[in-house]
One Martini backbone bead per residue (centre of mass of N, CA, C, O) as a GRO file, in nm:
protein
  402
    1UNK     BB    1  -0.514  -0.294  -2.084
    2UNK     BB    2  -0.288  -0.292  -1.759
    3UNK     BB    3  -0.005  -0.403  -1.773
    4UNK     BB    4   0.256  -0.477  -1.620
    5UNK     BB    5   0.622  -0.377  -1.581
    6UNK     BB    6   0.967  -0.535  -1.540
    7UNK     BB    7   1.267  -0.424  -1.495
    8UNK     BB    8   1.603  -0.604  -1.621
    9UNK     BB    9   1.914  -0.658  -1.594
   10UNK     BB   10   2.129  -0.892  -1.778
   11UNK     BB   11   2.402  -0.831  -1.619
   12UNK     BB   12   2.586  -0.586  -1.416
   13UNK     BB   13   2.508  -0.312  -1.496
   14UNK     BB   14   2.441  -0.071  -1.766
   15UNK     BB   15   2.228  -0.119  -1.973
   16UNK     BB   16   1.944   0.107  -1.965
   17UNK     BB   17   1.711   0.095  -1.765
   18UNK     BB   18   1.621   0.388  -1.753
   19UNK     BB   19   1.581   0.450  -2.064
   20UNK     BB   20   1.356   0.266  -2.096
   21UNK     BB   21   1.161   0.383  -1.839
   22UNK     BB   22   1.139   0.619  -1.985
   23UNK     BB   23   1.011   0.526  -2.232
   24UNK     BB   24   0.766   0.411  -2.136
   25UNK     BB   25   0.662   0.670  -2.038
   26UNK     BB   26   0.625   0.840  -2.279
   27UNK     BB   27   0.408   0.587  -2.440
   28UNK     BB   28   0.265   0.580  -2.148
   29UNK     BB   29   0.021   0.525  -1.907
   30UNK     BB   30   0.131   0.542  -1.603
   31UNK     BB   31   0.120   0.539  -1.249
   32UNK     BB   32   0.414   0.450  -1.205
   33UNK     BB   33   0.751   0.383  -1.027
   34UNK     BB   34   0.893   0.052  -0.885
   35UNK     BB   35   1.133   0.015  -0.636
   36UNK     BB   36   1.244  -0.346  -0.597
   37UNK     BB   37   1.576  -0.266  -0.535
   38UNK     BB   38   1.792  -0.096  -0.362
   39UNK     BB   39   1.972   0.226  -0.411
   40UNK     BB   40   2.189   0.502  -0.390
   41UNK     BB   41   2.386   0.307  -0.618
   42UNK     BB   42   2.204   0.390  -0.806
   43UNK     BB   43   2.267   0.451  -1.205
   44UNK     BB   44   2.020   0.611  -1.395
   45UNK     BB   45   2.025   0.727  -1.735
   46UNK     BB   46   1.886   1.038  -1.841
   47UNK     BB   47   1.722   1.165  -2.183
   48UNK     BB   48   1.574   1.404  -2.291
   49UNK     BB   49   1.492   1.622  -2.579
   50UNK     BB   50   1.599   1.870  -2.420
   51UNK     BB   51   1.894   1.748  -2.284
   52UNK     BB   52   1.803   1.651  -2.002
   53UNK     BB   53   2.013   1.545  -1.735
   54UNK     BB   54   2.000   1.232  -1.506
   55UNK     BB   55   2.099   1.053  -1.241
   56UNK     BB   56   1.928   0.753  -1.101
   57UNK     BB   57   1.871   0.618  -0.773
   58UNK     BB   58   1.608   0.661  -0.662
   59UNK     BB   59   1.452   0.789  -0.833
   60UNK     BB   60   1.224   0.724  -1.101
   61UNK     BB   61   1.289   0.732  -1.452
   62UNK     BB   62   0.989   0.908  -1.472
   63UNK     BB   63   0.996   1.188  -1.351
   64UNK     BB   64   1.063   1.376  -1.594
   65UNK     BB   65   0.696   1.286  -1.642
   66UNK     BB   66   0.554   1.278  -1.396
   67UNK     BB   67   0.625   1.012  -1.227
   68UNK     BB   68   0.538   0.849  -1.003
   69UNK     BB   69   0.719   0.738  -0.705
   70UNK     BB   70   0.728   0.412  -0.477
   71UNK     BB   71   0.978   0.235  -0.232
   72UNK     BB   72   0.977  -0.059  -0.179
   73UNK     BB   73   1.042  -0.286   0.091
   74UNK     BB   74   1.309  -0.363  -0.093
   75UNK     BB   75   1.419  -0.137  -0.029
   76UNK     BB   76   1.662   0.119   0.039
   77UNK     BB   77   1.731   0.431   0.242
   78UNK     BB   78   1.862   0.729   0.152
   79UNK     BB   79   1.818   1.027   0.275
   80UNK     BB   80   2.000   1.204   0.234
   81UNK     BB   81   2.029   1.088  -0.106
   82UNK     BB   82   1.764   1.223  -0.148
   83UNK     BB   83   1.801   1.500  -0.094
   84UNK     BB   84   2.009   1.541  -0.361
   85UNK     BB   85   1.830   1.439  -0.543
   86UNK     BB   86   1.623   1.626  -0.545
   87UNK     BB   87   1.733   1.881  -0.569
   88UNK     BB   88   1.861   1.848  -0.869
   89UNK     BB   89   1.485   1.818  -0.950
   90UNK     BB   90   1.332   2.030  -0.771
   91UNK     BB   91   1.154   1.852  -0.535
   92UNK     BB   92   0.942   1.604  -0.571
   93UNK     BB   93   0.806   1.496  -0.348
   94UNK     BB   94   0.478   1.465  -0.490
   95UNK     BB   95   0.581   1.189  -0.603
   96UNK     BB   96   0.673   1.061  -0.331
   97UNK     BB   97   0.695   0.697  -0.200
   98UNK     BB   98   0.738   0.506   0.131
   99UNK     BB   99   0.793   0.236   0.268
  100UNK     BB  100   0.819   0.184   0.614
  101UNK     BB  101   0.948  -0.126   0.588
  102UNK     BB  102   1.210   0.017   0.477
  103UNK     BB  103   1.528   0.053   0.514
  104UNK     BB  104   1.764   0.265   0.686
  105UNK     BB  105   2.032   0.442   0.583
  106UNK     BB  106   2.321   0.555   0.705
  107UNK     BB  107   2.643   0.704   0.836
  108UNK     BB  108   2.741   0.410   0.950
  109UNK     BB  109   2.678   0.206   0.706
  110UNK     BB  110   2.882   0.366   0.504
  111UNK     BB  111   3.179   0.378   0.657
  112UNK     BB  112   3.182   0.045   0.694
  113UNK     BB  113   3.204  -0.006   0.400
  114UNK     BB  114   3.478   0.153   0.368
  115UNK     BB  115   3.647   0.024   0.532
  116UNK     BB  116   3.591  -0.317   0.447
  117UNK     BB  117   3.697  -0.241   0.138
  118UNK     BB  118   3.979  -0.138   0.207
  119UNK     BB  119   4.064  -0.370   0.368
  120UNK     BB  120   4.112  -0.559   0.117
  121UNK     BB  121   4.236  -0.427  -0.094
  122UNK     BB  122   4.358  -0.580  -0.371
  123UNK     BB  123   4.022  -0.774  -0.279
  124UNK     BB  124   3.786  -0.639  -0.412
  125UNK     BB  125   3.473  -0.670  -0.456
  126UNK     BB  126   3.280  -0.370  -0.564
  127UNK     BB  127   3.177  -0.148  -0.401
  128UNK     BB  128   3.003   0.139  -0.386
  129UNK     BB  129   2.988   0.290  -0.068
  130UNK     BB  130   2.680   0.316   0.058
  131UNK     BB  131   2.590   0.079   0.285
  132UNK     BB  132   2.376  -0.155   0.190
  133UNK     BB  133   2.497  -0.419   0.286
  134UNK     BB  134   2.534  -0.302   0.600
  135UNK     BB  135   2.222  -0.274   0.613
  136UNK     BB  136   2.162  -0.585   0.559
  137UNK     BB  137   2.350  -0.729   0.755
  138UNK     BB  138   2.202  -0.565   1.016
  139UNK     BB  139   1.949  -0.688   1.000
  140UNK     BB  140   2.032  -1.002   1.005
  141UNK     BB  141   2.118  -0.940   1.340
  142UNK     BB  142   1.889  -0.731   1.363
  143UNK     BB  143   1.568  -0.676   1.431
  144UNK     BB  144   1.554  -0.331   1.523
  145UNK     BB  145   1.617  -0.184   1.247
  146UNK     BB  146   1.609   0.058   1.084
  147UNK     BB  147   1.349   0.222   0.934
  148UNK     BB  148   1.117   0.439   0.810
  149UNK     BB  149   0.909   0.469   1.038
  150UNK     BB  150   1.107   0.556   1.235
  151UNK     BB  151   1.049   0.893   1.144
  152UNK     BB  152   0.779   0.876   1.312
  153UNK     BB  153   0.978   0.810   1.550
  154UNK     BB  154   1.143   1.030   1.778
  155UNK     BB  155   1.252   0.788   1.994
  156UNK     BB  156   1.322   0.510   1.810
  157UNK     BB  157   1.492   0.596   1.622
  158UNK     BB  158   1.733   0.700   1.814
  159UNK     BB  159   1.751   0.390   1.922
  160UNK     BB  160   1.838   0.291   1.704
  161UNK     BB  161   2.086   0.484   1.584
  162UNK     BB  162   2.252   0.397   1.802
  163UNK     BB  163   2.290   0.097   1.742
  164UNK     BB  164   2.453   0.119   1.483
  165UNK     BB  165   2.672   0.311   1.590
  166UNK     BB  166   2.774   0.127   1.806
  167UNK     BB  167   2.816  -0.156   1.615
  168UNK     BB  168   2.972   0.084   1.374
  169UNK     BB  169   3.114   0.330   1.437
  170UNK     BB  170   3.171   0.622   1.415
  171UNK     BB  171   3.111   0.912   1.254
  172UNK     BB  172   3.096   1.262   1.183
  173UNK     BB  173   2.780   1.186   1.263
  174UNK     BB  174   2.593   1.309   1.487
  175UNK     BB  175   2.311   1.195   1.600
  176UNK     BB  176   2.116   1.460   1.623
  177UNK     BB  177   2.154   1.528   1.340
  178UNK     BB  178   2.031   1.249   1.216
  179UNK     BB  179   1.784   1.295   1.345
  180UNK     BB  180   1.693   1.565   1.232
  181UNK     BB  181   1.695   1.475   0.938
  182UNK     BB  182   1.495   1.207   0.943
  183UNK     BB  183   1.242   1.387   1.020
  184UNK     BB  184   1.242   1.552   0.803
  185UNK     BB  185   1.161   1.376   0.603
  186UNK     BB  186   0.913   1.261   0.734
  187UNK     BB  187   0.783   1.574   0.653
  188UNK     BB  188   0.803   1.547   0.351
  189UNK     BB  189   0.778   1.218   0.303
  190UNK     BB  190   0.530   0.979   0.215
  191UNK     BB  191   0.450   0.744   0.451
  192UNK     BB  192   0.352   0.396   0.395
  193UNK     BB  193   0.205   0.082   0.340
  194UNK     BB  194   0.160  -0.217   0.192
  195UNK     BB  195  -0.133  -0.116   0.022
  196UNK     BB  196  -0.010   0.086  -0.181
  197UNK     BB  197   0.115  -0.148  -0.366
  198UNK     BB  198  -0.228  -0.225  -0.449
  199UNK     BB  199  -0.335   0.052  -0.558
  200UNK     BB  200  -0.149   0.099  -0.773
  201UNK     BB  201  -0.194  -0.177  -0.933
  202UNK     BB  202  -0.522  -0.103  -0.965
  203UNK     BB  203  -0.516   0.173  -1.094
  204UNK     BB  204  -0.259   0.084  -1.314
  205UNK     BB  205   0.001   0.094  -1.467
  206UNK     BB  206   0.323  -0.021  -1.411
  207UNK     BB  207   0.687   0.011  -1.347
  208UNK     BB  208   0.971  -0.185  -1.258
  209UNK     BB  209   1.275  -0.070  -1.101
  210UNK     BB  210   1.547  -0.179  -1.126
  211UNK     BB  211   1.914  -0.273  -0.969
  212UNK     BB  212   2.150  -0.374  -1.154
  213UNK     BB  213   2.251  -0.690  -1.215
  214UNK     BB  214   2.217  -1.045  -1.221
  215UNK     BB  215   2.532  -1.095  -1.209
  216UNK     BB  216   2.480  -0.916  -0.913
  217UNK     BB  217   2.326  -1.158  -0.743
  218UNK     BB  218   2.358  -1.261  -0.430
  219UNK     BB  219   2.286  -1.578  -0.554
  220UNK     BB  220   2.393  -1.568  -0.875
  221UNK     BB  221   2.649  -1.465  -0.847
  222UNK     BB  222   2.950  -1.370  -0.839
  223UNK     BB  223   3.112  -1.470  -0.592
  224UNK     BB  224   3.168  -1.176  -0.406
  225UNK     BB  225   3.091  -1.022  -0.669
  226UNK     BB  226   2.813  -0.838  -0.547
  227UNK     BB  227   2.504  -0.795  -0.403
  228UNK     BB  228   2.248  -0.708  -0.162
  229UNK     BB  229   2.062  -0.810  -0.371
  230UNK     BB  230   1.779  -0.866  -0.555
  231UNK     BB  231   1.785  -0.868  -0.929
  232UNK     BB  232   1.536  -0.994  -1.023
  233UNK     BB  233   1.163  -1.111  -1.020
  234UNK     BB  234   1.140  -1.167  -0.763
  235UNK     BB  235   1.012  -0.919  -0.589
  236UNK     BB  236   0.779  -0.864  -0.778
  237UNK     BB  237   0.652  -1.186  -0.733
  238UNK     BB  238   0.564  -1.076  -0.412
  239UNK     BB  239   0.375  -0.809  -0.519
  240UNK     BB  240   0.306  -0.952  -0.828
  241UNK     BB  241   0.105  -1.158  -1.013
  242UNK     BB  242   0.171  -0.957  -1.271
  243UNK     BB  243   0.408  -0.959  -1.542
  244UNK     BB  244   0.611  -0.837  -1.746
  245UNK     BB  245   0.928  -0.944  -1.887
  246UNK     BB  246   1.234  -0.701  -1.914
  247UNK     BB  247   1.532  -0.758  -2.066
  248UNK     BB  248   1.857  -0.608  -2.050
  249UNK     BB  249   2.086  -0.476  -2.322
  250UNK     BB  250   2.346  -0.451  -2.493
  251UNK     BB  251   2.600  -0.503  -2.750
  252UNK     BB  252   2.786  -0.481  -2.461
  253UNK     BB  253   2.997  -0.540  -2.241
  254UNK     BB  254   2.982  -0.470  -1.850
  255UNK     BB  255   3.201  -0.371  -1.558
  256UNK     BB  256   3.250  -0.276  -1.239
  257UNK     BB  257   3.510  -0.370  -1.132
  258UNK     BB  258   3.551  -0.642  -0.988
  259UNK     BB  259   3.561  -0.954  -1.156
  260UNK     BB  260   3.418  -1.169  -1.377
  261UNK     BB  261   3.557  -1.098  -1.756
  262UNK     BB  262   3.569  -1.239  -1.970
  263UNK     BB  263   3.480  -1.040  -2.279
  264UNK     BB  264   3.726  -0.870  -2.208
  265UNK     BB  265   3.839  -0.535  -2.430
  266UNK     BB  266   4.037  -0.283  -2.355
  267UNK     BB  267   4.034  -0.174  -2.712
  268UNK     BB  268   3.780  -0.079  -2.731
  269UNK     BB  269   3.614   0.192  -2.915
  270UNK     BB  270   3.340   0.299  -2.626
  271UNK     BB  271   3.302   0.603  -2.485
  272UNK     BB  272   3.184   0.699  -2.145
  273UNK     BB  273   3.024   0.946  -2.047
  274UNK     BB  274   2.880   0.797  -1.783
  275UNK     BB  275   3.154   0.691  -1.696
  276UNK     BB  276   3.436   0.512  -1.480
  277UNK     BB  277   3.629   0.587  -1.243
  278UNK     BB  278   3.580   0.484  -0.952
  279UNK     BB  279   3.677   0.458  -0.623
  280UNK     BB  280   3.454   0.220  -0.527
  281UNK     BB  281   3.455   0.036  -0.821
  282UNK     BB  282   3.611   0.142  -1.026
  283UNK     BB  283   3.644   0.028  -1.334
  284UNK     BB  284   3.570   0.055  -1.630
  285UNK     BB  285   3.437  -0.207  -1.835
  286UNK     BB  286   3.447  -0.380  -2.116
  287UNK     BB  287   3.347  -0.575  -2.450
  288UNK     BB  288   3.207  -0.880  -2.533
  289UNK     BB  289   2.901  -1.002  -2.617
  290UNK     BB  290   2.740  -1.224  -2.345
  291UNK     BB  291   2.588  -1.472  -2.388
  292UNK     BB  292   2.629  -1.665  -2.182
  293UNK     BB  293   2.559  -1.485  -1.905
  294UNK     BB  294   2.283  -1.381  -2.062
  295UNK     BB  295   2.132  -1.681  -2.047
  296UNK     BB  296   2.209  -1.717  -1.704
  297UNK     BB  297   2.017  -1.496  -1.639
  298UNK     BB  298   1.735  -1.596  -1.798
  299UNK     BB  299   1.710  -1.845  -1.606
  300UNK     BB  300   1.758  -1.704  -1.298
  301UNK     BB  301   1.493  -1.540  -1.388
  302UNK     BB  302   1.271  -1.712  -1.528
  303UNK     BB  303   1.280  -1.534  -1.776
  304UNK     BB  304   1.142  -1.368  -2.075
  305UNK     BB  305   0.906  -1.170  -2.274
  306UNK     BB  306   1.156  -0.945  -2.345
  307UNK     BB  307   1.377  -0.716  -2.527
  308UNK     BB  308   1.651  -0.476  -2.461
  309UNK     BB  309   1.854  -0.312  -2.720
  310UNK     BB  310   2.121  -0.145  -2.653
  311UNK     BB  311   2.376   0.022  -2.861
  312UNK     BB  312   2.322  -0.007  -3.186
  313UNK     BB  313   2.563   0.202  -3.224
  314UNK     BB  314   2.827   0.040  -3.175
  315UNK     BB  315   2.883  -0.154  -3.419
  316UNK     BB  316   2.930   0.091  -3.612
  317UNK     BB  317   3.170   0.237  -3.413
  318UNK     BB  318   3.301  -0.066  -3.375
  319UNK     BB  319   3.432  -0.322  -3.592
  320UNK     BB  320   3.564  -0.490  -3.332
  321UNK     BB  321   3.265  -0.620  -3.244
  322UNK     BB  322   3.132  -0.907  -3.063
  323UNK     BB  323   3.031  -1.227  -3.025
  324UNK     BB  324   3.040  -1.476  -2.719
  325UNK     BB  325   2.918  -1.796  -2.756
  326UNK     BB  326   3.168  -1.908  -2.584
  327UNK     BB  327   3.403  -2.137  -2.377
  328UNK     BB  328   3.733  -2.151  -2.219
  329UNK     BB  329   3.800  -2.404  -2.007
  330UNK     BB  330   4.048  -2.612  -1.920
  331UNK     BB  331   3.930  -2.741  -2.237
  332UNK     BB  332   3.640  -2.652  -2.234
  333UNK     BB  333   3.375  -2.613  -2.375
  334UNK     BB  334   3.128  -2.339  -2.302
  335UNK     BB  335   2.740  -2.276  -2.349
  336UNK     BB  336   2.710  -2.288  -2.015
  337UNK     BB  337   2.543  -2.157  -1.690
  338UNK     BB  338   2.503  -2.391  -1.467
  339UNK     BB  339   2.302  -2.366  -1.218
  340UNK     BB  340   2.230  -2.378  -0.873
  341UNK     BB  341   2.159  -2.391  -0.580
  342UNK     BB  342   2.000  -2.244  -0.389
  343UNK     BB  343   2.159  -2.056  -0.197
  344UNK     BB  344   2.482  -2.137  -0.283
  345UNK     BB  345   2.796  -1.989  -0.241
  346UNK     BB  346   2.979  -2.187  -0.303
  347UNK     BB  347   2.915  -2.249  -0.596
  348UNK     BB  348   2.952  -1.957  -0.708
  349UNK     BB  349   3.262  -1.960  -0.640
  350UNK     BB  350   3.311  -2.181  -0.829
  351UNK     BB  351   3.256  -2.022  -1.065
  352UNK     BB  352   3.436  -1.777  -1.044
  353UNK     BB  353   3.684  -1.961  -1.060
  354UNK     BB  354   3.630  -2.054  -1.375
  355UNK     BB  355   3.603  -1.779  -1.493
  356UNK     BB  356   3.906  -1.662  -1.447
  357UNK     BB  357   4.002  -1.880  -1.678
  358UNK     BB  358   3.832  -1.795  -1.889
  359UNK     BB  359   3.765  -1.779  -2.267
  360UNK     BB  360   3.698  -1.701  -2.559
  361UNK     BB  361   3.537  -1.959  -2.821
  362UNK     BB  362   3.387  -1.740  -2.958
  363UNK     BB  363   3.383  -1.474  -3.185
  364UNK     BB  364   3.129  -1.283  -3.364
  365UNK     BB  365   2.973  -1.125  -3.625
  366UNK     BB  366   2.686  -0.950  -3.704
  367UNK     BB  367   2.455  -0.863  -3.921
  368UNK     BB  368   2.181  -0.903  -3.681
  369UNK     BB  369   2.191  -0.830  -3.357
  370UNK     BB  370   1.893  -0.858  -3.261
  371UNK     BB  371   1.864  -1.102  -3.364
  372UNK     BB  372   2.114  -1.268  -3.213
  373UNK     BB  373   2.028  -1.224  -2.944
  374UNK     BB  374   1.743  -1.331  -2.937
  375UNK     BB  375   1.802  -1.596  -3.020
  376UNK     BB  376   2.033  -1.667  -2.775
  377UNK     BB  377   1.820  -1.595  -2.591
  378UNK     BB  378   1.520  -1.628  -2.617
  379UNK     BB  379   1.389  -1.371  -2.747
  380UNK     BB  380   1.205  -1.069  -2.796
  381UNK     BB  381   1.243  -0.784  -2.948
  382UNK     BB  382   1.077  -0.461  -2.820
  383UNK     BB  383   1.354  -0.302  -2.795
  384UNK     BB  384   1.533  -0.043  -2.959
  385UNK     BB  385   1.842   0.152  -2.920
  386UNK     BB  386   2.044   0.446  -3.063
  387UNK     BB  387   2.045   0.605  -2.773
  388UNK     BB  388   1.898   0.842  -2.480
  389UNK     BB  389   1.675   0.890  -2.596
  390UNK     BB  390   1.335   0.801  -2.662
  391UNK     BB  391   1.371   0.899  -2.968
  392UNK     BB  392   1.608   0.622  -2.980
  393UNK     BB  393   1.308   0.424  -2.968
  394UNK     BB  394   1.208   0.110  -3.122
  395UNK     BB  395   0.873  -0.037  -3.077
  396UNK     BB  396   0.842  -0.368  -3.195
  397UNK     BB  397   0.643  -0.355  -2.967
  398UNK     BB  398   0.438  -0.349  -2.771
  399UNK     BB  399   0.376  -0.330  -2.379
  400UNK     BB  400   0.132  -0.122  -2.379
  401UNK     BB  401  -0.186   0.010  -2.342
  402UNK     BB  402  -0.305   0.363  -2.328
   0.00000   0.00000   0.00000
């Protein structure tokens, strides 16, 4: 038996996408590691066994295990970022492939995003700051935005980059600069066509590592404040015909910066090490967990066929975490929200504004999380997590056999 496995989070993002991630690597024979959305804005942290810990940006959190990352076309790539990002690990470069078709992130569209946010003042949509947007907007008026493959091409780059430049306003670093950086990529990392993402698939069981989570999907999610990227299991079922689908999730919502949160709760007593007030995200907002917005992400992500609950020991060192099964808008109670027709950012916005006045209408405290979840969820739990390390996880079903 060979199944590929799809991890997506089924919230805000952070709910421990990369430690499921690496927990997979660790008890199976895994091909590969393939990111399937988003770029050097994700933050999945891994804690190895004897302590050693990583917050994954663009490699996949198998890396830690000799797990070779893939950076599939539908990936954002910031060489710059990711060149920092090998330095803290070692420089494992011969783990890694990028699909030359994936779109190639600069220092002109990092700097665009980050003027466009502080423009908005205290209307902050809570973007990331790494210029991911700015790359896929750029991309959606330009033909020949620049890609990866051409860091095999400098004269092609050259002409990209300059095109960036001019259309989103220079900043600090100078094109001479970034052309010679961007090629120095291309002579160290591999860049492959997209047959290499069937080579993968063929050799062996892989893992596909989403981004961020549904709750903050472009098209899905509480707009505007989402990400440019499609966060559910689109991206992967475009790549592969067959695959199980793992949805992540804590036994507390939460999320970063702007936007609604209905059982937001910063009362509860949760201290999060990796986590923090970001400048370009915000605040680290805490909450109880939202079986509402998590059973409309399992819907409009095309359902799930297994769960991982993160943070089992949240409830034990936290008294007055709840679960909250509906919601109080305008005098209504709701226990669900109805998806709206594809692509339709209008209908998404007027969610937005109905959840910003919505209040918890049930919090319940469970007596097995696991169970409560499950159910509310429809879905089994598949992996219980108690801890940041694999061997804080324990695999209530099989997932892959090795």
């Amino acid at each position: 038996m060979r199944e590929h496995i799809a991890v997506v989070d089924l919230g805000y993002g952070d709910a421990g996408k990369g430690t499921v991630v690496d927990a997979l690597c660790a008890s199976n024979k895994i091909k590969a590691v393939l990111r399937f959305n988003g770029g050097a804005q994700a933050g999945h942290n891994v804690v190895t066994e004897d302590g050693r810990h990583h917050t994954f940006a663009q490699f996949g959190s198998g890396t830690l295990r000799g797990v070779p990352t893939h950076l599939t076309r539908f990936c954002v790539v910031d060489p710059l970022a990711l060149a920092a990002e090998a330095r803290a690990l070692g420089n494992p470069y011969h783990l890694l492939t990028v699909d030359g078709d994936a779109l190639l992130a600069t220092p002109w569209h990092r700097a665009a995003n980050r003027r466009r946010e502080l423009a908005r003042g205290t209307h902050r949509h809570g973007s990331c700051g790494m210029g991911i947007g700015e790359t896929m907007a750029y991309a959606l008026r330009v033909p020949d935005a620049p890609r990866i493959a051409d860091t095999l091409r400098p004269a092609t780059l050259r002409r990209r980059l300059a095109g960036v430049r001019d259309a989103l306003g220079d900043c600090e670093y100078p094109l001479d600069d970034v052309v010679d950086a961007f090629t120095a990529f291309a002579r160290t990392v591999r860049v492959v066509d997209s047959t290499h993402t069937d080579r993968l698939l063929a050799e062996g069981p892989c893992v596909f590592e989403g981004a961020q989570g549904v709750l903050l999907d472009e098209w899905y999610g509480w707009h505007p404040h989402t990400t440019w990227s499609t966060t559910t299991f689109d991206n992967v079922a475009a790549l592969c015909p067959s695959f199980r689908r793992i949805g992540v999730v804590r036994t507390y919502t939460t999320r970063h910066g702007a936007g609604p949160f209905v059982t937001e709760a910063p009362d509860l007593d949760l201290p999060e090490p990796h986590n923090g007030r970001d400048a370009w995200q915000g605040t680290f907002r805490i909450g109880h967990f939202d079986a509402v917005a998590h059973r409309y992400a399992v819907e409009v992500a095309g359902g799930v066929d297994g769960l991982g609950v993160t943070h089992l020991d949240a409830p034990e060192r936290c008294p007055g975490l709840r679960v909250c099964r509906s919601y109080r808008i305008d005098g209504e109670l709701w226990d669900r929200i109805a998806p709206g027709p594809p692509r339709d950012l209008v209908h998404q916005e007027r969610i937005t504004n109905r959840l910003l006045r919505a209040r918890p209408g049930d919090l319940h405290r469970p007596e097995d999380w696991s169970a409560e979840i499950s159910d509310l969820l429809g879905a089994p739990v598949i992996l219980e997590s108690r801890g940041p390390r694999s061997v804080d996880k324990t695999f209530t079903a099989v997932p892959v056999v090795a």
